[in-house]
C-alpha positions as CSV (number, residue, x, y, z in Angstrom):
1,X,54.0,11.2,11.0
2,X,51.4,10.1,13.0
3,X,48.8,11.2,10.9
4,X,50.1,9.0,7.8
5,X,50.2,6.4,9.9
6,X,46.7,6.4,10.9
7,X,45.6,7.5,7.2
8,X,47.9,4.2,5.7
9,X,46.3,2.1,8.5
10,X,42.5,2.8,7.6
11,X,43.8,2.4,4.0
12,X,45.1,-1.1,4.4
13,X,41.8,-1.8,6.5
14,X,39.2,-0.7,4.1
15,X,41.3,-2.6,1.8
16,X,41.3,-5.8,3.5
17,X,37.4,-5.5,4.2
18,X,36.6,-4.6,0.3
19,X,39.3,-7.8,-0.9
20,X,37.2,-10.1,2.2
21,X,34.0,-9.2,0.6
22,X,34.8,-10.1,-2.9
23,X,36.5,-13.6,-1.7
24,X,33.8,-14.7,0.8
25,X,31.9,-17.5,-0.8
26,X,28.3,-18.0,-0.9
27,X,26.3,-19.7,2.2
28,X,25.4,-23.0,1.5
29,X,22.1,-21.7,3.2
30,X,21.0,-19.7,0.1
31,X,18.6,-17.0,0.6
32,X,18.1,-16.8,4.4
33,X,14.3,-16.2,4.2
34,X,13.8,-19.1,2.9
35,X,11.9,-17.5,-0.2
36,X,12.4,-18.5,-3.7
37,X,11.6,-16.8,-6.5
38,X,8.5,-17.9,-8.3
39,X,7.5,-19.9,-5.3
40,X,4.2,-19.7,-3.7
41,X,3.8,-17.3,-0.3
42,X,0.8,-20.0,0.3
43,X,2.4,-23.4,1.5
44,X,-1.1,-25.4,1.3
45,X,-0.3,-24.8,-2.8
46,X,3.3,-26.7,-2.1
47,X,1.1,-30.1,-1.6
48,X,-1.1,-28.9,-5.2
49,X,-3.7,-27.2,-2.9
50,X,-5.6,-24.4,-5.4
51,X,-8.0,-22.5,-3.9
52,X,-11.4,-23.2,-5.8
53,X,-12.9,-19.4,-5.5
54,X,-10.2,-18.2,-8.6
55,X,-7.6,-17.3,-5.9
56,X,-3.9,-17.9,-7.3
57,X,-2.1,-19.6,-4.4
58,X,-0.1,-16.2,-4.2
59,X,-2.7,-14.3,-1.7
């Protein structure tokens, strides 16, 4: 009995967790690095900086 009682515990836990997951809403922080796709990794080219030896602001 004891066993099935610890088996239906983890059961309802790992239920609960995966249910919590799915219903968590997104952080209004967005990504937390900071990072955004198609952004430059450069942020002198954020102010329209180009480097004037051919270098994309990406280096």
């Amino acid at each position: 009995m004891n066993r099935f009682r610890a088996f239906a515990a983890a059961g309802a836990i790992s239920l609960a967790a995966m249910i919590s997951a799915c219903a968590t809403p997104p952080n209004s922080y967005g990504n937390a690095s900071g990072y955004q796709p198609g952004d430059s990794m450069n942020p002198a080219c954020a102010d329209g900086f180009r480097p004037g030896d051919g270098r994309s602001c990406s280096y």
